[in-house]
C-alpha positions as a Python dict, from the first residue, in 0.01 Angstrom:
ca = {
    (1, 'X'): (0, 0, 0),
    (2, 'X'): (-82, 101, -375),
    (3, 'X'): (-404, 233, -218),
    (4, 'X'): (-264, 455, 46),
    (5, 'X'): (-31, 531, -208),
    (6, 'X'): (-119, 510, -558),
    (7, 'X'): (117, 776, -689),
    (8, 'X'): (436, 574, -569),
    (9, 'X'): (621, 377, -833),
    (10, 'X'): (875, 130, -761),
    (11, 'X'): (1245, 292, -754),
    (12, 'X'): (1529, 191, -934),
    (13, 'X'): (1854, 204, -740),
    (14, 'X'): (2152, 393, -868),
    (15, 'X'): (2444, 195, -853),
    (16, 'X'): (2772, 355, -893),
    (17, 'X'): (2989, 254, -1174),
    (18, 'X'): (3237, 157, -943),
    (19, 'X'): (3020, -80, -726),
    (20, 'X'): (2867, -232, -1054),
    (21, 'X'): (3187, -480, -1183),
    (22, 'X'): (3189, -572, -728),
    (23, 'X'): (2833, -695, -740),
    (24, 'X'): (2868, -894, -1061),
    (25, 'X'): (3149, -1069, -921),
    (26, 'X'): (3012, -1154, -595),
    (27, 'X'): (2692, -1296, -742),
    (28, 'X'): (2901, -1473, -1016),
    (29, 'X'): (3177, -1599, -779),
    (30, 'X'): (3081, -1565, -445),
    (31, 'X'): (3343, -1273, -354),
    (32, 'X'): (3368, -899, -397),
    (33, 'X'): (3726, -852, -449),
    (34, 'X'): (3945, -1104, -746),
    (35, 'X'): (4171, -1351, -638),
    (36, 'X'): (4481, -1365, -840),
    (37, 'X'): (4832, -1517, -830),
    (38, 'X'): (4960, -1270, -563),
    (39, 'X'): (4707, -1311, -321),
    (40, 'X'): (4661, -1694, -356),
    (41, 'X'): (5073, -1649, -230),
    (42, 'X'): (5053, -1445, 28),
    (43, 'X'): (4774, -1652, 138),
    (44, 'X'): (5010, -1997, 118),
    (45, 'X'): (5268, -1810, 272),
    (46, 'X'): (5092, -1671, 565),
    (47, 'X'): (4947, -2080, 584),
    (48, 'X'): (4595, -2010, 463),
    (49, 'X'): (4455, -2160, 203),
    (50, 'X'): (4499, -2005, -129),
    (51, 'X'): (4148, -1972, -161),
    (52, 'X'): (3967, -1843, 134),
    (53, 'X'): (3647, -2069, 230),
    (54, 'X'): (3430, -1835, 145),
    (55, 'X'): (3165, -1880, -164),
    (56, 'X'): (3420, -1855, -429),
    (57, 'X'): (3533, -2171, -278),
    (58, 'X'): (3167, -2367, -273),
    (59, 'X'): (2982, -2344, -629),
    (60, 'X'): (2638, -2455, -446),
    (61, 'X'): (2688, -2143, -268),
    (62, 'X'): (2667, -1937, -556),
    (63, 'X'): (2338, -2104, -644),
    (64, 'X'): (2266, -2027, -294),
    (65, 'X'): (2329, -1641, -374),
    (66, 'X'): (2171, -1613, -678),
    (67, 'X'): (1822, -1761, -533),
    (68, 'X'): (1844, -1508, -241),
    (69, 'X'): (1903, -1235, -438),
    (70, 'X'): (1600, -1349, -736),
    (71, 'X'): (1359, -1380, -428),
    (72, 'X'): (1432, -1053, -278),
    (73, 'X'): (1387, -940, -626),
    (74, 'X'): (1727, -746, -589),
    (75, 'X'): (1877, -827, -927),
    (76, 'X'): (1556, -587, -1069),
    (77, 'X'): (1593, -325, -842),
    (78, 'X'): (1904, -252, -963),
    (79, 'X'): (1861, -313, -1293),
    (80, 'X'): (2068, -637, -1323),
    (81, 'X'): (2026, -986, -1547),
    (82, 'X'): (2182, -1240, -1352),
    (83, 'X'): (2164, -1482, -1598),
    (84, 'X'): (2413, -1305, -1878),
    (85, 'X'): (2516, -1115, -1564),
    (86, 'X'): (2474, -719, -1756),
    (87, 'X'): (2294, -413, -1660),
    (88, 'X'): (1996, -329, -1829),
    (89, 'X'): (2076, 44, -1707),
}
């Protein structure tokens, strides 16, 4: 492609500020929203568990994440170091 192209870079993706803290916590944790005291209660009440079985719940999952997201070589597209988990821009 760089010789049909040789002009085109590889693009950074903008992330908003407001997606930025979501992604670090669902590649940390394994989910996009927190889970605090109130929802872990509404989630007993209602008979879930307090923690749904989602990633968050499996740490091997995380690990799981993390590798897709180093081989798709998403973390440099947008800019991020998943090991201290902090944007380089």
């Amino acid at each position: 492609m760089t010789d049909i192209f040789p002009w085109r870079r590889p693009v950074k993706v903008p992330i908003p500020t407001t997606v930025k803290t979501q992604l670090i916590r669902h590649f940390s944790i394994g989910l996009l929203y927190p889970i605090n005291d109130e929802v872990m209660e509404v989630r007993q009440r209602s008979g879930l568990s307090p923690v749904p079985p989602t990633a968050h719940g499996y740490p091997e999952a995380v690990q799981d994440i993390q590798t897709l997201i180093r081989a798709m070589k998403v973390d440099k597209k947008i800019g991020l170091d998943l090991d201290t988990m902090e944007y380089q821009y």
